[in-house]
N, C-alpha and C positions, 0 to 999 in steps of 0.2 A: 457296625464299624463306625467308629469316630471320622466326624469330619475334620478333616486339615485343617489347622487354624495359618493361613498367610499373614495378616497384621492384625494386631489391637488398634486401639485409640491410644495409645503412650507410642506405637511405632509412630503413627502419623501427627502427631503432636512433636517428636522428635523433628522428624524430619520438616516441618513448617518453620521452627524454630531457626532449624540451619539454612533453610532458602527463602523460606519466606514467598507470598504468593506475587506472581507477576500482576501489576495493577493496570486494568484499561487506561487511566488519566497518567498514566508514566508513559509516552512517548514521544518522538522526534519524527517529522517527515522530513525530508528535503530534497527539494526538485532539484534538478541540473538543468540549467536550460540547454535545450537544443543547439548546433550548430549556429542557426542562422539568426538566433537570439542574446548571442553572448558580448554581442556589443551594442545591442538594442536598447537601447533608456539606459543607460549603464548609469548617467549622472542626475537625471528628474524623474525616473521608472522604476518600477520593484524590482529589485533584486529577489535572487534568490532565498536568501532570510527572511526575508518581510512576509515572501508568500507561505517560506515555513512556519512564521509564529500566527498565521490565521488558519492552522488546521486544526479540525474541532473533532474530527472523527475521520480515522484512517482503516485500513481493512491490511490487517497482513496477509500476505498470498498463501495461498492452498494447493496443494497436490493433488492429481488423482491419477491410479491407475487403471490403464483400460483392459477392458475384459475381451475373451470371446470364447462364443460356445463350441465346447468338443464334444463329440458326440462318442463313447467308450461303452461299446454293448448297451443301448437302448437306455445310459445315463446320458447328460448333459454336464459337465465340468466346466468349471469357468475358468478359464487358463488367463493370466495379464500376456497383452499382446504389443502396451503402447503407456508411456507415461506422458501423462500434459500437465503443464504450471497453470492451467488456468488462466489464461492471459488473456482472455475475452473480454476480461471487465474485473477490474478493483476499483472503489468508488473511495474517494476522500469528499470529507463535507469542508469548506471553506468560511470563514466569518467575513462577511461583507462589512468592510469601511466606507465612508464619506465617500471617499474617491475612488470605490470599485475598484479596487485595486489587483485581486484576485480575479475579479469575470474579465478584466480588460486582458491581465496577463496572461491567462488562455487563450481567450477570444483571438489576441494576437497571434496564438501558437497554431489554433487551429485553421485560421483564415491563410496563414501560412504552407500549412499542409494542402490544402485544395483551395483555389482562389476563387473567395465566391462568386465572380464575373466571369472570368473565361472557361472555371473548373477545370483549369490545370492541375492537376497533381506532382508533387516536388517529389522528388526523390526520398527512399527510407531514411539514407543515410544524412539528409539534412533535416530531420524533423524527429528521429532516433532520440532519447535521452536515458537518463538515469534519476532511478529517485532511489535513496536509501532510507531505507526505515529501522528504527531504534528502539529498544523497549532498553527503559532504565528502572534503576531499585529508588526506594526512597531516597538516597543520597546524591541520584543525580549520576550517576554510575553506568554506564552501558552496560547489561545483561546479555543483551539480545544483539545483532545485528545483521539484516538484510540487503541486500541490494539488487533491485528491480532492474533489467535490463530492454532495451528499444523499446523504453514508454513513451505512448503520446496520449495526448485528450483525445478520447473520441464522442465523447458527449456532454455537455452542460447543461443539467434537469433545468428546466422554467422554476423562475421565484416568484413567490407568491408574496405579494404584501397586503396587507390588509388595516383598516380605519378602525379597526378593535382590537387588533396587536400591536403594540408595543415593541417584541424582543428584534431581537439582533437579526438583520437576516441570512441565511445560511443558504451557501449555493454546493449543489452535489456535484462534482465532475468525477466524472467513468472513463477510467484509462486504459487501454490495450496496450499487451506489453507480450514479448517472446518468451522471456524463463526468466528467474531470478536462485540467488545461491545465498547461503548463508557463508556471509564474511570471517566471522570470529567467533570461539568458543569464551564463556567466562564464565567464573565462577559467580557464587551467591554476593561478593564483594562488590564485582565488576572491574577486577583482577582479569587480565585474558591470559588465559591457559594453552 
């Protein structure tokens, strides 16, 4: 018996042609700040742009579903019992400026969230935000679009700098977040359908 042929290289060749691959250096982040930040440096502090054009590396969200074992005459089945966004930890890498402009603008956020003197803790609902994320085509086009819901910093890796490097330095921040949804569909254009 012949095996079933599903595609050639002319099918996948076709279809490349008409979508073309989504590229890692094609995207957008952009943070919302928080409640308690949105009139914070409004006039001599980063704004919300500034922190989005120093992302150097973002992490789109992932899904998983949860299992659990059923036991059906001396087999084990794995039944989904529970969906999570993963919202433990998405990391973006930041490009550090002169003026720190990115570690202050968290630092703020998170020294907000629990005060490192008394270690009060604020409220969700005033430390809560929103980041959207964007995958665009070579034209600059939104393909793709996310939106991350009650994100906050919950870690800012240590930077390393060192008397034999040179490059730019880069700061990783790990965000906790509750679920996120895809906003809009679009085509290979970034037409939304």
């Amino acid at each position: 018996m012949a095996r079933p042929t599903y595609h050639n290289i002319n099918d996948f060749l076709s279809q490349i042609r008409t979508t073309n691959f989504a590229r890692s250096n094609r995207f957008e982040a952009m943070f919302l700040p928080p409640p308690f930040m949105t009139d914070h440096r409004t006039s001599q502090g980063p704004s919300p742009k500034l922190i989005s054009m120093m992302v150097e590396d973002a992490m789109f969200p992932g899904m998983l579903v949860g299992t659990r074992p059923l036991r059906i005459n001396n087999l084990n089945e794995q039944r989904a019992n529970a969906i999570d966004f993963g919202g433990d930890a998405i990391t973006f890498t930041f490009l550090c400026d002169t003026s720190w402009t990115a570690k202050d603008f968290f630092g703020d956020w998170m020294r907000k969230i629990i005060n490192p003197y008394s270690r009060y803790v604020s409220y969700p609902e005033d430390y809560y935000s929103e980041i959207d994320l964007v995958s665009m085509n070579q034209k600059d086009n939104v393909i793709a679009h996310w939106k991350i819901y009650d994100a906050f910093p919950r870690s800012i890796a240590p930077i390393t700098a060192s008397a034999t490097n040179s490059e730019v330095l880069r700061m990783p921040v790990t965000f906790a977040y509750k679920r996120w949804e895809v906003i809009g569909a679009y085509n290979p254009a970034g037409e939304e359908i």
